[in-house]
C-alpha positions as CSV (number, residue, x, y, z in Angstrom):
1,X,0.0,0.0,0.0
2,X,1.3,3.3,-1.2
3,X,0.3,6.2,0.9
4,X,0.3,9.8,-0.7
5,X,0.5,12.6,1.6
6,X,-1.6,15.6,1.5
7,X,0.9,17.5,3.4
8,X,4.6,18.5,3.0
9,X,6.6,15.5,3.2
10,X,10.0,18.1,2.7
11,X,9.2,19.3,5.7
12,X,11.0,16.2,7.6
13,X,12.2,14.6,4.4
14,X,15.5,16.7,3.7
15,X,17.9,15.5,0.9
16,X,19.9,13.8,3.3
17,X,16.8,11.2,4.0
18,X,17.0,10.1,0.3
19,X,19.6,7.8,-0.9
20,X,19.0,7.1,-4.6
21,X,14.9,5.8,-5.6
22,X,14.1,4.8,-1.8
23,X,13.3,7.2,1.1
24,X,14.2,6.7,4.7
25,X,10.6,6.7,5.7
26,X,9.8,3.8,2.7
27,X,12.7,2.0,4.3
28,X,11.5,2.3,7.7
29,X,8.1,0.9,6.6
30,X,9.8,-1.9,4.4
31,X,11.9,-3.2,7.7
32,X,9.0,-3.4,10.1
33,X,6.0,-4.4,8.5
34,X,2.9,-3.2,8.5
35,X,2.1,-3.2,12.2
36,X,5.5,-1.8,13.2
37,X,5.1,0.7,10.7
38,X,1.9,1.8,12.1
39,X,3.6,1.6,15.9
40,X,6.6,4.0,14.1
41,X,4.1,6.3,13.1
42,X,2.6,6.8,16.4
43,X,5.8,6.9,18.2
44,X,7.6,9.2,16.0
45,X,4.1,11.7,16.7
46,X,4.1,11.0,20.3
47,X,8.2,11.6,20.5
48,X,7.8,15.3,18.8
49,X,4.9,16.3,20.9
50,X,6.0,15.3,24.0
51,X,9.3,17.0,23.9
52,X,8.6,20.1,21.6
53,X,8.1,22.5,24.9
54,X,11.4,21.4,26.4
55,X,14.0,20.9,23.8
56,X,13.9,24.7,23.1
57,X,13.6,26.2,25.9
58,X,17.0,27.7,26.2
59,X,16.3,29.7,22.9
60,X,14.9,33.3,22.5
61,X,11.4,33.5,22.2
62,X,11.0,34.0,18.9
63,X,13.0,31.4,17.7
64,X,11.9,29.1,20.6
65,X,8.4,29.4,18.9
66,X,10.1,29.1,15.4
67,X,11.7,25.5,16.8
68,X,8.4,24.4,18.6
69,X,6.2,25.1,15.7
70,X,8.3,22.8,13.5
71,X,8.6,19.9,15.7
72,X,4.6,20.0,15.7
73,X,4.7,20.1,11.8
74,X,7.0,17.0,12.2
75,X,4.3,15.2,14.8
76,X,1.6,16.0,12.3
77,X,3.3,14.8,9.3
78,X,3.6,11.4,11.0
79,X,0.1,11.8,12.7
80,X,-1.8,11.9,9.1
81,X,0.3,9.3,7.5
82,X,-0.8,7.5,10.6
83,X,-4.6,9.0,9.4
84,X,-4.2,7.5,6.2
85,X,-3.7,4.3,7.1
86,X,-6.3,4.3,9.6
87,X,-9.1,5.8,6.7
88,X,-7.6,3.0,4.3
89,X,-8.1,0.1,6.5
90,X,-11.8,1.5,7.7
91,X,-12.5,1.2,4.0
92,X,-11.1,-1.6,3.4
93,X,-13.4,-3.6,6.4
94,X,-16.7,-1.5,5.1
95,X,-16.2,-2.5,2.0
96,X,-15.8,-6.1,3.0
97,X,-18.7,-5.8,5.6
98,X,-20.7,-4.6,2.4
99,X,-19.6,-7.4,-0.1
100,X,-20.4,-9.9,3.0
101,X,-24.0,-9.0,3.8
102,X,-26.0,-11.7,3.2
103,X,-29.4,-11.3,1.0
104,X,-32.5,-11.8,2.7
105,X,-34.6,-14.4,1.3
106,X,-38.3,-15.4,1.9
107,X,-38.9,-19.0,3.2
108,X,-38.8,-21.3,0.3
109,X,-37.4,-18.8,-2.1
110,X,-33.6,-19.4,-2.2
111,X,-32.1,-19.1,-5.5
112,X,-30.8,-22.2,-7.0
113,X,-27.9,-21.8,-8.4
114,X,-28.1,-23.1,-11.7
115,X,-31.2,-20.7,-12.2
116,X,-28.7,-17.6,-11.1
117,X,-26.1,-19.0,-13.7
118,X,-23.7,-19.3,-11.3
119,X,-23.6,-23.3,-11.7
120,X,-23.3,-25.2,-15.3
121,X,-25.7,-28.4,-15.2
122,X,-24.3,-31.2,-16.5
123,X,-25.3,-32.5,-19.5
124,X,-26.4,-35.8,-18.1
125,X,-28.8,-34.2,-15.7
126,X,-30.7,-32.0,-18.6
127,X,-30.9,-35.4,-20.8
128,X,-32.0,-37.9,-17.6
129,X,-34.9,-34.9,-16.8
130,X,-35.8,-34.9,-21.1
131,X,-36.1,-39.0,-20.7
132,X,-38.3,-39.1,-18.2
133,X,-41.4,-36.5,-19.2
């Protein structure tokens, strides 16, 4: 599953986290699977907002703010790729709830399957029905 961010992935995807065709985060996401990408996600997103008030604090305001309002870029970059995959796999499972739903049939009126075409009768059958009328 390719995901394609609505956001901007340049933000925390400098030059130095491509090496050739594959980024660091497709990398990341390759090594863990799909569940530990997911659990990446999540903990990349909780590291940036749980530290984004301390790790400037010994800079002037201004740039303190600067710093602080990237780190929650960063969180939310990771955050809605987290989103996606969420929205994908909901669905994913509606879709399959859909296609699962079963039809609701009167007493005595179940489709046979070689009337709904879904069943070719054999040859054998047709001719042993035609012999004895």
């Amino acid at each position: 599953m390719t995901i394609k961010p609505r956001y901007n992935i340049d933000l925390i995807n400098p030059e130095h986290y491509k090496q050739g065709s594959v980024e660091c985060i497709d990398y990341i996401r390759d090594r863990l699977g799909y569940e530990g990408y997911k659990a990446y996600l999540l903990g990349s997103h909780y590291k940036y907002t749980y530290r984004f008030t301390y790790k400037h604090k010994h800079l002037e305001p201004l740039e303190k703010i600067t710093q602080e309002e990237a780190d929650i870029k960063k969180s939310m970059f990771y955050l809605c790729r987290f989103h996606e995959i969420q929205r994908l796999e909901k669905e994913t499972l509606e879709q399959n709830r859909l296609n699962r739903e079963e039809v609701a049939y009167d007493e005595g009126s179940y489709p046979n399957d070689v009337e709904k075409g879904f069943v070719q009768a054999p040859c054998d059958v047709e001719q042993k029905d035609a012999d004895n009328e």
